[in-house]
N, C-alpha and C positions, 0 to 999 in steps of 0.2 A: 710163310709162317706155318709152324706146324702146333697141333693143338693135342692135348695128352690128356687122357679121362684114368684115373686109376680105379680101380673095385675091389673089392672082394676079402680088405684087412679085417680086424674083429677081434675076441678077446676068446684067447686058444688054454686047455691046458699045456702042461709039460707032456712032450711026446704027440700033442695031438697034431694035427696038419692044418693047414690054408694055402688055396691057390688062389693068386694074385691077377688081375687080369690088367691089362693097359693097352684103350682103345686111341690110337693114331688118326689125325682128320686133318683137312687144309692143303696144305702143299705136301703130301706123302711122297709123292714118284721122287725118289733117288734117295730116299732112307737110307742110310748105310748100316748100321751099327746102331742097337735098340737093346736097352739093361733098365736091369736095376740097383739103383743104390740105397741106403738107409742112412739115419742121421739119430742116433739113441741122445737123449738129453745131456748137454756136458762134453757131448764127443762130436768130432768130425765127420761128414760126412764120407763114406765108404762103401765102393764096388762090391754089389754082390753079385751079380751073372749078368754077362752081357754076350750077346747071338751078333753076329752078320747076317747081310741079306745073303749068304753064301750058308748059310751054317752051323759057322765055327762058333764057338761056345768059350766061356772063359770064368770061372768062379773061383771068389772068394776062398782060400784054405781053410776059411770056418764051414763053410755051409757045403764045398764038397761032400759027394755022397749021400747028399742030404735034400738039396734043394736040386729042380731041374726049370732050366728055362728052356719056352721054346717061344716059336714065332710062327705067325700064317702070314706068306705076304700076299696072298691073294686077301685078307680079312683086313690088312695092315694092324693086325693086335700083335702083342707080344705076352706071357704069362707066364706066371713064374710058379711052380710048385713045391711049396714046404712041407718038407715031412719032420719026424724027431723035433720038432720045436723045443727050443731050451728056452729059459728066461734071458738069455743072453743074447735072444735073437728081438727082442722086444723093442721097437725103433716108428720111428715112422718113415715106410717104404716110397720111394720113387720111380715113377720110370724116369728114360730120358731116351731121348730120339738124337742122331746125330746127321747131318744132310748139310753137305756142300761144305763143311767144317765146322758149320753153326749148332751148339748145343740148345736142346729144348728139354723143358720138364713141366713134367705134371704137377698134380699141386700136391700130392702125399695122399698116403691112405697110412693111419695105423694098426702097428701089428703088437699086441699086447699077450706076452705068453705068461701065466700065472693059475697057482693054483687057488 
């Protein structure tokens, strides 16, 4: 089992920033692939940056240029940094861990962008 802590949502203006943390615990060794997704009221839940334990990176068309995930695997966290915040980005954030093919997630953090 893997266990997922998220931090760091909160109520941002327009344009301001939030970085998003998500701590990893349990069965971490062989992580593969660690994101985040969000889930806005009324809508589907949807990818917005996801890292390998290699690197490789992969975002959202919305939040390109905008937002950067990275990852420590020596920390086992993964974190996600919002810049330019629109209202549009306003969801409740998840991480997710993938290992062995089994998906795991956190429990949300909200991210609330308003003036």
């Amino acid at each position: 089992q893997v266990q997922l802590v998220e931090s760091g949502g909160g109520l941002v203006q327009p344009g301001g920033s939030l970085r998003l943390s998500c701590a990893a615990s349990g069965s971490i060794f062989s992580i593969n692939a660690m994101g985040w997704y969000r889930q806005a009221p009324g809508k589907q839940r949807e990818l917005v940056a996801a890292i390998t334990s290699g690197g490789s990176t992969n975002y959202a068309d919305s939040v390109k240029d905008r937002f950067n995930i990275s990852r420590d695997n020596a920390k086992n966290t993964v974190g996600l940094q919002m810049n330019s915040l629109k209202p549009e980005d306003t969801a409740v954030y998840y991480c997710n861990a993938i290992r062995y093919g089994t998906v795991y997630w956190g429990q949300g953090t909200q991210v609330t962008v308003s003036s």
